[in-house]
KEKE-3310 file (N, C-alpha, C; in steps of 0.2 Angstrom, whole numbers, plus 5000, padded with zeros to 4 digits):
npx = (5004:5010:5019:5012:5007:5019:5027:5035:5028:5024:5014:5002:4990:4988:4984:4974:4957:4954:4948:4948:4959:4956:4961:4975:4992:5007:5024:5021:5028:5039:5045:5043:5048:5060:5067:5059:5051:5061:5067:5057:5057:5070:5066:5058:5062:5072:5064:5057:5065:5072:5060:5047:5033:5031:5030:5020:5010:5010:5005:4992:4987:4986:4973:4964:4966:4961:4949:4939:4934:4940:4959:4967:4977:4968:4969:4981:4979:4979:4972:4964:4960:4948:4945:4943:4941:4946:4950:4961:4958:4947:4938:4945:4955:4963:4971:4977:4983:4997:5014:5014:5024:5034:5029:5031:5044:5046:5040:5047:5061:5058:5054:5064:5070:5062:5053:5035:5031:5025:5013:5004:4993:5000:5013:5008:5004:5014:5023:5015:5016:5030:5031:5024:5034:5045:5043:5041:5053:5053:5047:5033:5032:5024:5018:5013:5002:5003:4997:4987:4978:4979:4969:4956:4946:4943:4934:4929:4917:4916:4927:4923:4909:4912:4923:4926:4921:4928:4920:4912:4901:4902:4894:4892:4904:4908:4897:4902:4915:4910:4906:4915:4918:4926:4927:4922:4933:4944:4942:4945:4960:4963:4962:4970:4982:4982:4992:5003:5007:4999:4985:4973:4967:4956:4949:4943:4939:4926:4921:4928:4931:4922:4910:4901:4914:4922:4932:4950:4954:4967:4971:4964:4966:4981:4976:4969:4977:4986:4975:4965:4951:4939:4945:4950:4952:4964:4970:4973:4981:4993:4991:4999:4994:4997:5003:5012:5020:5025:5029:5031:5026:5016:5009:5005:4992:4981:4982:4980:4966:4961:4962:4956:4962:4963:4961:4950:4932:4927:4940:4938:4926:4929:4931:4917:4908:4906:4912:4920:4930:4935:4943:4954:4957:4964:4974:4981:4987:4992:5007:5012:5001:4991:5000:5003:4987:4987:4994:4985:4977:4979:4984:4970:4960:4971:4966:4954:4940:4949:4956:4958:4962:4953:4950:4958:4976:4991:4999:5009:5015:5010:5001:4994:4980:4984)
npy = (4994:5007:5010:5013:5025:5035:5046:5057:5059:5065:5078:5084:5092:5079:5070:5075:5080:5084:5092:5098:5109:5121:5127:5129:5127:5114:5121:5131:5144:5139:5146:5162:5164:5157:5153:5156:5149:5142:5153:5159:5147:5150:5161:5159:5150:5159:5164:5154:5145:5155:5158:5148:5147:5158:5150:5141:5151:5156:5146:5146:5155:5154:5147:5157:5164:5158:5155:5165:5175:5167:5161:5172:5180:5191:5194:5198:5213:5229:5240:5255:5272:5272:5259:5255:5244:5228:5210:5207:5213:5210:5201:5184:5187:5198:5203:5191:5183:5180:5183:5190:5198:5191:5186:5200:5200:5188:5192:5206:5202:5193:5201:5206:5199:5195:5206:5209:5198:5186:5181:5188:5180:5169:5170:5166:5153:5146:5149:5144:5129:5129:5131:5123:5109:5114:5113:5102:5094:5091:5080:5082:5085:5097:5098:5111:5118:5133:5150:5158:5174:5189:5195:5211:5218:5215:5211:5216:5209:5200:5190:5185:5179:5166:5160:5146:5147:5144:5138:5129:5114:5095:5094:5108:5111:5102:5106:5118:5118:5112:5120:5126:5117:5106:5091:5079:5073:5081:5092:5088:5080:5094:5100:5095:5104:5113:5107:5116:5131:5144:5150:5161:5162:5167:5162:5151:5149:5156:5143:5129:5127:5126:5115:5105:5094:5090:5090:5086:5081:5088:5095:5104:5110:5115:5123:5133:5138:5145:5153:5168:5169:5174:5182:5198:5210:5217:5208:5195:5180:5168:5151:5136:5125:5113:5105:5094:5092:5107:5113:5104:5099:5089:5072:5073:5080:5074:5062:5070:5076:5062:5059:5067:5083:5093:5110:5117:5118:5114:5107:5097:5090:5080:5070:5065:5060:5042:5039:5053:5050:5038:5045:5052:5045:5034:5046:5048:5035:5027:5029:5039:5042:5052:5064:5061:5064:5078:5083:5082:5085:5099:5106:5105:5113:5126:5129:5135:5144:5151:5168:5172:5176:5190:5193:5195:5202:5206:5211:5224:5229:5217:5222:5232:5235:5236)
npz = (5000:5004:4996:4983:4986:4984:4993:4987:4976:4959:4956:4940:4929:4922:4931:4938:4937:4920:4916:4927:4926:4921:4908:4912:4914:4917:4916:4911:4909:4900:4890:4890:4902:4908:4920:4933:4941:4949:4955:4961:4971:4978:4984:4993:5001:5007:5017:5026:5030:5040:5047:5050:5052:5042:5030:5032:5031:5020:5014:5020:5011:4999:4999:5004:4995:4983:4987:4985:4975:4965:4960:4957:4963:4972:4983:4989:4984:4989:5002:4995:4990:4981:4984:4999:5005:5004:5001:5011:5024:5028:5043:5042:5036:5043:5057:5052:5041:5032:5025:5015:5012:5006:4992:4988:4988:4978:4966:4963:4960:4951:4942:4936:4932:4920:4914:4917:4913:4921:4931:4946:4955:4949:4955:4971:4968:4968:4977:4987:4986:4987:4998:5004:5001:5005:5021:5022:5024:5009:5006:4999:4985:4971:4955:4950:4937:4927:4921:4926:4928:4936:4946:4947:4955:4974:4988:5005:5009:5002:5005:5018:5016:5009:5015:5022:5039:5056:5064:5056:5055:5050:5037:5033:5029:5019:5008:5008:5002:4991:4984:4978:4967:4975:4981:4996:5001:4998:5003:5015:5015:5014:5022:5031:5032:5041:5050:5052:5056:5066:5079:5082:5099:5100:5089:5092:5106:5113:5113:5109:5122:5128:5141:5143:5133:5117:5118:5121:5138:5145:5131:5133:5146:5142:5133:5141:5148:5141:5133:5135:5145:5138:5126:5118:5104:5110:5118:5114:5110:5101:5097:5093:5079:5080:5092:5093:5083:5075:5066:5054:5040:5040:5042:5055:5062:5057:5067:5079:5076:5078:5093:5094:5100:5094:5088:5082:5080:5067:5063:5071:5068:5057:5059:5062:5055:5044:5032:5030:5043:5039:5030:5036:5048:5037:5031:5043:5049:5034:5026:5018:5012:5014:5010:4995:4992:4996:4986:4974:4977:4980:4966:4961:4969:4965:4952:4954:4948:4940:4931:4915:4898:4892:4906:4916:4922:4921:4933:4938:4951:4966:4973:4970:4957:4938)
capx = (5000:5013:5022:5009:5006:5025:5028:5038:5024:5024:5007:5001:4983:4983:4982:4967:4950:4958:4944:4947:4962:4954:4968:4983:4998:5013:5027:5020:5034:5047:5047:5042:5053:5061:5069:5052:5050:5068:5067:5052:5059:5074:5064:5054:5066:5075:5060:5054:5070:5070:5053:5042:5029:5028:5028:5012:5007:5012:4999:4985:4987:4981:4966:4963:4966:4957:4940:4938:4935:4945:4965:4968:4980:4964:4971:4987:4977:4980:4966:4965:4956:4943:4941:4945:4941:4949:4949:4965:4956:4943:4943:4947:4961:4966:4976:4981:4986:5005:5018:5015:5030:5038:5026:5033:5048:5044:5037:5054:5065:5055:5052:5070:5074:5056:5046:5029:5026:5022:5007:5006:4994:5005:5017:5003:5003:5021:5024:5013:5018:5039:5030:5023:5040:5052:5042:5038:5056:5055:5041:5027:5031:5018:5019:5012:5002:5001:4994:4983:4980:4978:4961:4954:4940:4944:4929:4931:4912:4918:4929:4919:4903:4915:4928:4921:4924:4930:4914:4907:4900:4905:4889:4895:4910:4907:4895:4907:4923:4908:4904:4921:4920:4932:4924:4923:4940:4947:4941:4947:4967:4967:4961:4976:4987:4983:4999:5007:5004:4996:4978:4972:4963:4946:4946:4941:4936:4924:4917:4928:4934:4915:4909:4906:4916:4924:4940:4954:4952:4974:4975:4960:4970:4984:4972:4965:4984:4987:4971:4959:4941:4934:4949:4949:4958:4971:4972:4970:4988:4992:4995:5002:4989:4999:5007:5017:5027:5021:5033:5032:5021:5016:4999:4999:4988:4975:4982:4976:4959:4957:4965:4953:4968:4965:4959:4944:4927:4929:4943:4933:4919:4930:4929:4908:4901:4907:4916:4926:4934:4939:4951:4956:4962:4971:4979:4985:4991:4993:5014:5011:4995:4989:5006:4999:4982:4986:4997:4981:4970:4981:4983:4962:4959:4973:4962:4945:4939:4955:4954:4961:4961:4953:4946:4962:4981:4997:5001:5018:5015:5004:4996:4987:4979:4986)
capy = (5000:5011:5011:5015:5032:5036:5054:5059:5058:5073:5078:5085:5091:5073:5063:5077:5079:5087:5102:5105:5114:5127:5130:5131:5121:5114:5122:5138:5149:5137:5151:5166:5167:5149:5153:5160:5143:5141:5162:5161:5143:5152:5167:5154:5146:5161:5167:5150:5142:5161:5157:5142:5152:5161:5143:5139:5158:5156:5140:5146:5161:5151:5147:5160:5169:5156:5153:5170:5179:5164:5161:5178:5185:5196:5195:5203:5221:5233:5247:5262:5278:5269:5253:5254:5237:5223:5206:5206:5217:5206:5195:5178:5188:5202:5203:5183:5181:5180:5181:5195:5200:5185:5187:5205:5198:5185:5197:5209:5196:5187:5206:5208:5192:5195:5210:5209:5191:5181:5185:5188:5173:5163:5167:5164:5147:5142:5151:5139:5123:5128:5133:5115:5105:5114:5111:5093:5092:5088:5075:5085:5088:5096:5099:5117:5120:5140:5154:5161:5182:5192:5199:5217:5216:5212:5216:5211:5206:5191:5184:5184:5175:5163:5159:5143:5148:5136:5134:5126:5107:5094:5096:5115:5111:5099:5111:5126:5117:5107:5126:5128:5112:5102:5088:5079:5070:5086:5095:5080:5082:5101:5101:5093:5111:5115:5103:5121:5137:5146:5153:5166:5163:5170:5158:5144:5152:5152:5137:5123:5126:5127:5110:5099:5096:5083:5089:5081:5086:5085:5098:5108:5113:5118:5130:5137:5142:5151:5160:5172:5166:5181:5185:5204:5213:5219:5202:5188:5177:5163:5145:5133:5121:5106:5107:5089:5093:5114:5116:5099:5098:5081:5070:5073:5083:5069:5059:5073:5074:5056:5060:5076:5088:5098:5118:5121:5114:5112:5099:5089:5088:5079:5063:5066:5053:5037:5043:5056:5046:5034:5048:5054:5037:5035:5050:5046:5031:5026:5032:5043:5041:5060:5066:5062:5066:5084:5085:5082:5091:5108:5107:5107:5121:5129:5131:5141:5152:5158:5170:5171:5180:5197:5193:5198:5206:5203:5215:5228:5228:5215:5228:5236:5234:5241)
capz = (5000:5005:4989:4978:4987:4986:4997:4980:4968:4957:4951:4936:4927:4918:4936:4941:4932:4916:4917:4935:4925:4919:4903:4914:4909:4919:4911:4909:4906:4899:4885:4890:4910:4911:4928:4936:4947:4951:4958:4969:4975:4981:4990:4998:5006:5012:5022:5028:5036:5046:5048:5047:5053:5036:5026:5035:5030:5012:5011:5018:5006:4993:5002:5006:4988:4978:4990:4983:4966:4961:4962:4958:4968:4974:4993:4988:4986:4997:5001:4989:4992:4977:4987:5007:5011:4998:5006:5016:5029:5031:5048:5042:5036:5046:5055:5053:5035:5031:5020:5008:5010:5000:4985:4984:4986:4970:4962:4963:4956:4945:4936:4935:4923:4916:4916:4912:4910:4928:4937:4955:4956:4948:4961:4975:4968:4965:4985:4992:4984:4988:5006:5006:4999:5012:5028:5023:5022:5002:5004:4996:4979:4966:4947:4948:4932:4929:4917:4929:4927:4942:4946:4948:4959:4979:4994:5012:5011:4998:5012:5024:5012:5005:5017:5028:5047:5061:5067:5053:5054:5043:5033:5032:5028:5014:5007:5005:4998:4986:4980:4973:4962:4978:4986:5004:5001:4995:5010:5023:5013:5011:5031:5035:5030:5049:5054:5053:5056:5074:5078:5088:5102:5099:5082:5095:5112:5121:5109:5109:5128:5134:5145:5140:5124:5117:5117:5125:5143:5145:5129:5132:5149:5139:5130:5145:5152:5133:5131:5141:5144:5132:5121:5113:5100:5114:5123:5110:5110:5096:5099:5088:5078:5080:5096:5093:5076:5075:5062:5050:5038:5039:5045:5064:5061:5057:5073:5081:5076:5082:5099:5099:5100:5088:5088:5079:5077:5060:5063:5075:5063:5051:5062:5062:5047:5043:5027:5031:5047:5035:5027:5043:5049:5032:5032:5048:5048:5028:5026:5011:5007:5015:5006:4987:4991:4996:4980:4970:4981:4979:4961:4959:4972:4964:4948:4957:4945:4937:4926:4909:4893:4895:4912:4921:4918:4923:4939:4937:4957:4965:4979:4966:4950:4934)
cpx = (5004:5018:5021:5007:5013:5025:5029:5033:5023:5016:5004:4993:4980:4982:4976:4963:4954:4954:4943:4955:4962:4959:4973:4988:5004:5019:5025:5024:5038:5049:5049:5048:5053:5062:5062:5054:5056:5068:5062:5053:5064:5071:5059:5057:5070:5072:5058:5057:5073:5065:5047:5035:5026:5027:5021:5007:5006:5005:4993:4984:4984:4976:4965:4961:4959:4948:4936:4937:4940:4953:4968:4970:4975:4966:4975:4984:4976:4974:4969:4959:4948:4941:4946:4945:4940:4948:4956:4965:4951:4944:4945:4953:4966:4964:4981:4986:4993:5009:5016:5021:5036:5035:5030:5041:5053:5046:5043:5057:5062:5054:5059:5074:5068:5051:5040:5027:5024:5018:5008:5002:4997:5010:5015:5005:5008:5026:5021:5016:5025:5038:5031:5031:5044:5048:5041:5044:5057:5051:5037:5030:5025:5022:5014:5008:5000:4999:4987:4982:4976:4971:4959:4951:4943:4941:4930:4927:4911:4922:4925:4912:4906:4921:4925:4927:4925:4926:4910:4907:4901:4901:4890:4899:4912:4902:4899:4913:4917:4906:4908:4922:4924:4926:4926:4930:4943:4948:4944:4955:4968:4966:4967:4982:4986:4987:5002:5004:5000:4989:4979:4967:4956:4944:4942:4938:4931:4922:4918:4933:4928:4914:4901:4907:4920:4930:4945:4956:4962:4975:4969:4963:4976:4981:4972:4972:4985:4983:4967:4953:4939:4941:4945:4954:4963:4973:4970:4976:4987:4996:4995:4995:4990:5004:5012:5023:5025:5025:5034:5026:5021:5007:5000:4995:4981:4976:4979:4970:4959:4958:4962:4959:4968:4960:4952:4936:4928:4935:4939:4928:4923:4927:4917:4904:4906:4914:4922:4931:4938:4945:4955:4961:4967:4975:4981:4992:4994:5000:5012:5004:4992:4993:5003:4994:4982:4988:4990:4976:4972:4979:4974:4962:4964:4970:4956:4945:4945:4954:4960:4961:4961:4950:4953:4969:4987:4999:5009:5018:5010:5002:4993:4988:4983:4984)
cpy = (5006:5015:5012:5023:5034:5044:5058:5061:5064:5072:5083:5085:5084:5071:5068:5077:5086:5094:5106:5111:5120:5129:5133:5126:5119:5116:5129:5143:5147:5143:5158:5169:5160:5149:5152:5155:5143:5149:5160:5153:5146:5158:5164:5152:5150:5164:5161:5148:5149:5159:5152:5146:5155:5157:5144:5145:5158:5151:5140:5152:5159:5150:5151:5166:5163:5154:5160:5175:5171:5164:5165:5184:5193:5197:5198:5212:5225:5237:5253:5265:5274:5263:5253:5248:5230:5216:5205:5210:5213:5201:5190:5182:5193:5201:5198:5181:5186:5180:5183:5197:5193:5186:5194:5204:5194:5190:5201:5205:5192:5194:5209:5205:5194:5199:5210:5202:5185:5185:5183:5182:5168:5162:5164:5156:5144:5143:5145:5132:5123:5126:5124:5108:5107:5111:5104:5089:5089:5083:5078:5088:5087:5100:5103:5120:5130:5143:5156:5168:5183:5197:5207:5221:5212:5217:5210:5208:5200:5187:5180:5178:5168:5158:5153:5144:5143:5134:5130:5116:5104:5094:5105:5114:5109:5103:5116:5126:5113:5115:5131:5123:5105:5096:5082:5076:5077:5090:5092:5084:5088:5105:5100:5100:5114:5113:5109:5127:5138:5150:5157:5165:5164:5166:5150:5145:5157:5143:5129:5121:5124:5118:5111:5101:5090:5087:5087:5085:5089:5094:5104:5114:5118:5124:5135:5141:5145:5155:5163:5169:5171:5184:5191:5206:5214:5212:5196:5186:5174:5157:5141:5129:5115:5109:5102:5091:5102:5114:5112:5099:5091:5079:5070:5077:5077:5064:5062:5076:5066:5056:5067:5080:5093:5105:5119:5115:5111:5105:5095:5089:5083:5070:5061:5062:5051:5038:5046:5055:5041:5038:5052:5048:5036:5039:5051:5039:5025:5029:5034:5042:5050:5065:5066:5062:5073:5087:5088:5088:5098:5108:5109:5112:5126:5133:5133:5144:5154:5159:5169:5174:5187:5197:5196:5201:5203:5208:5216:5227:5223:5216:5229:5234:5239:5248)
cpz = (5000:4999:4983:4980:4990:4988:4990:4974:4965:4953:4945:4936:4924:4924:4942:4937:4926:4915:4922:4933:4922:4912:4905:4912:4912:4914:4909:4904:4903:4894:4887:4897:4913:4916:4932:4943:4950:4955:4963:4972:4980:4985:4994:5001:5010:5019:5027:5033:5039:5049:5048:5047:5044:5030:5028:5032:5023:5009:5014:5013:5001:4994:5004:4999:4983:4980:4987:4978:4963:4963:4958:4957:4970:4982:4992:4988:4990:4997:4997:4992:4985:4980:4995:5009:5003:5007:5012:5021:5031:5036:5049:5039:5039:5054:5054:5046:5038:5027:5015:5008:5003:4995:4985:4985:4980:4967:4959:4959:4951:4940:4934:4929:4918:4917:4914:4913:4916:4931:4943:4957:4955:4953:4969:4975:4968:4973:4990:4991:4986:4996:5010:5006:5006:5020:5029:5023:5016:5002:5002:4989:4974:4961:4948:4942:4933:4921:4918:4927:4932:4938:4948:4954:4966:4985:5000:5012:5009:5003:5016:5021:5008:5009:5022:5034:5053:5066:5065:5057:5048:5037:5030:5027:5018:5008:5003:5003:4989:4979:4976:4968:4969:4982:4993:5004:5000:5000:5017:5021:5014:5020:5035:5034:5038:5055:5055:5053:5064:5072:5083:5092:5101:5092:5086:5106:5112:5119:5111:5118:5134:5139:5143:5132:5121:5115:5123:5132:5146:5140:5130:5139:5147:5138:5133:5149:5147:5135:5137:5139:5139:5131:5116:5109:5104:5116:5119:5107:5107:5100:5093:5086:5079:5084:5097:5088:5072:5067:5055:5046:5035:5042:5052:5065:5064:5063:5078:5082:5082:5089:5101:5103:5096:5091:5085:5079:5070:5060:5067:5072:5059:5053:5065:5056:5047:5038:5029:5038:5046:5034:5032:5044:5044:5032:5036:5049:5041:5026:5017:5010:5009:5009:4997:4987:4995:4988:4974:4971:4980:4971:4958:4963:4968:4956:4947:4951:4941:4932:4921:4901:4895:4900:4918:4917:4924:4928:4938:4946:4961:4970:4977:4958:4946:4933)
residu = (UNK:UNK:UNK:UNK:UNK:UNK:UNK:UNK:UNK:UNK:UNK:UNK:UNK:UNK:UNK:UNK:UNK:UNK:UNK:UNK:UNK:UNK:UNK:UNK:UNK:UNK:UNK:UNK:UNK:UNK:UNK:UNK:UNK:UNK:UNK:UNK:UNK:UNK:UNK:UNK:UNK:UNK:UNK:UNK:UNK:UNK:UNK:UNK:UNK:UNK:UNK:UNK:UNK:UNK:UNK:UNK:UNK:UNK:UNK:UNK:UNK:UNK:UNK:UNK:UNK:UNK:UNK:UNK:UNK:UNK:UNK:UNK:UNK:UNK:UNK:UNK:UNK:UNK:UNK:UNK:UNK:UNK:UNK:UNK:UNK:UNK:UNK:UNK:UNK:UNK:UNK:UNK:UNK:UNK:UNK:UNK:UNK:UNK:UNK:UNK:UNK:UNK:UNK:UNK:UNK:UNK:UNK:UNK:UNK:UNK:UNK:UNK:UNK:UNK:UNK:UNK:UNK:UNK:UNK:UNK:UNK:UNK:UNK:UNK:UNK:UNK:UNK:UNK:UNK:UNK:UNK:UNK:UNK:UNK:UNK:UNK:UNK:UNK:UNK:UNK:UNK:UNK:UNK:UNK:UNK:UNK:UNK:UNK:UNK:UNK:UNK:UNK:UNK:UNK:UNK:UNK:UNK:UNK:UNK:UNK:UNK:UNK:UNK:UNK:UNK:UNK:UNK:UNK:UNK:UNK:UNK:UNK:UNK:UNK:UNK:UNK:UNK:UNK:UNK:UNK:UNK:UNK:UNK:UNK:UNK:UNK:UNK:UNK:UNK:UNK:UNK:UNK:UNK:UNK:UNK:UNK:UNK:UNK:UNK:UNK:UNK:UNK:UNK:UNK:UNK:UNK:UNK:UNK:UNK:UNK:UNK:UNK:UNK:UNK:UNK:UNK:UNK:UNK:UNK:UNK:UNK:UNK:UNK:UNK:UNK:UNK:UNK:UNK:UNK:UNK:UNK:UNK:UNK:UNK:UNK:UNK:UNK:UNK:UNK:UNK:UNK:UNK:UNK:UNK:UNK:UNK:UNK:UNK:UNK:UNK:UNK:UNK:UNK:UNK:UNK:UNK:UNK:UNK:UNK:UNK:UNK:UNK:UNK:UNK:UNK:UNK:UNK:UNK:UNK:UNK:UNK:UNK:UNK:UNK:UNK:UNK:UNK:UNK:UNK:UNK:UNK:UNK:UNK:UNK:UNK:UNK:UNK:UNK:UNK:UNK:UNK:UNK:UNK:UNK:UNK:UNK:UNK:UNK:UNK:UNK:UNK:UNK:UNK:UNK:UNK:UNK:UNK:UNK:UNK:UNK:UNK:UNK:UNK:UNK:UNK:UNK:UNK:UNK:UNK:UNK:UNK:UNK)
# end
């Protein structure tokens, strides 16, 4: 079993539903800015290994960009006096999101070899994917297809309508990723990306602390030494989402779940039907098997909505539109 879901596996539009790619193309650029990949892999790595923290930041950025208008790079938008409130103000992303600054880091250097011709989504997508490879130590590789164009259009109230929140149930849940084309397997894997990365208090308090609960009464004590009872914008601390391996991105995550240790509603839903316990349990204890089923699983989210022709442009800075 083990060796048919090799860690390594590279994946590709042919080994997804060949129209969850939207007409993007691994290879994109070999023409137009061969280097591209090889550049924002190297700026990904020098923020990462400073930083694990902004790996975890980089990966949900994608998530975060493609649940919304598509994958994008509509989250990159700063406010303008013509739009004050773009989605990187909204509270599923302010003030948590992370790791802009390495897209405008991309972006700088990749406009230095090749001005004009990589979109800031494309780098979104090619950030999270390197994000993914280094923290998994090199087990998580994905074959990237690109030729996305950055979008125009970015409102906080899209976030917020679009974005599912970590109180949903798994009937929520499966819902709101089935309303991007993704479904419940897809949602189970791409759930696992909470192996890294920190939350802030009030994304799970007073909720998953209250009595009773079915969380692990050993980590729910932990919690209760981090956070305040009623966390507020001044008093609201982050704790890790995976306090065993914080920094790896791997499946103790899904150990986790079945150990009720985990942070949100949303992940304790996942073990709630039949079905998605199964994928849980695999992606636990199946050795690679989580590993090649994120690969696929990014690749398709990676293809939301993206625009294309004359629906988007290629961003000289990817703050603001042209």
């Amino acid at each position: 079993m083990a060796a048919s879901f090799r860690i390594a596996m590279a994946v590709t539009c042919a080994l997804v539903l060949a129209s969850a790619c939207q007409g993007l193309e691994v290879g994109y650029y070999k023409k137009t800015c061969p280097r591209v990949e090889a550049i924002v892999r190297d700026e990904v790595k020098k923020f990462v290994y400073k930083n694990a923290g902004i790996g975890a930041g980089l990966i949900r950025l994608i998530f975060h960009d493609c649940f919304v208008q598509g994958c994008d790079g509509s989250v990159l938008l700063d406010p303008t006096t013509a739009n004050p409130q773009p989605e990187k103000l909204s509270p599923p992303n302010m003030p948590s999101l992370r790791g802009f600054e390495v897209i405008d880091a991309a972006k700088d250097a990749v406009e230095k070899a090749c001005p004009g011709k990589v979109s800031c989504a494309d780098l979104v997508a090619f950030a999270a994917r390197d994000a993914a490879y280094f923290l998994s130590r090199f087990k998580v590789k994905i074959n990237v297809p690109a030729g996305r164009l950055d979008g125009r259009v970015s409102n906080a109230s899209e976030a917020l309508d679009n974005l599912p929140p970590p109180f949903f149930n798994i009937t929520q849940l499966i819902d709101s990723f089935a309303a991007k084309g993704l479904d419940a397997e897809d949602m189970v894997v791409l759930s696992g990306a909470h192996t890294v990365g920190r939350s802030h208090c009030s994304s799970f308090v007073p909720d998953r602390l209250a009595v009773p609960s079915d969380i692990n009464s050993w980590f729910a004590n932990i919690l209760r030494r981090r956070c305040p009872a009623n966390p507020t914008p001044a008093n609201d601390p982050t704790v890790n989402q995976d306090i065993f391996t914080p920094n790896a991105f791997d499946n103790q995550y899904y150990k986790n779940v079945l150990a009720h240790k985990v942070l949100f509603t949303s992940d304790a839903a996942l073990i709630t039907t039949p079905a998605t316990a199964k994928m849980v349990r695999d992606s636990a204890y199946i050795p690679g098997w989580w590993e090649a089923k994120f690969a696929k699983a990014f690749v398709k989210m990676a293809a939301i909505e993206v625009k294309t022709g004359h629906q988007g442009e290629i961003r000289k800075n990817c703050r603001v539109v042209n």
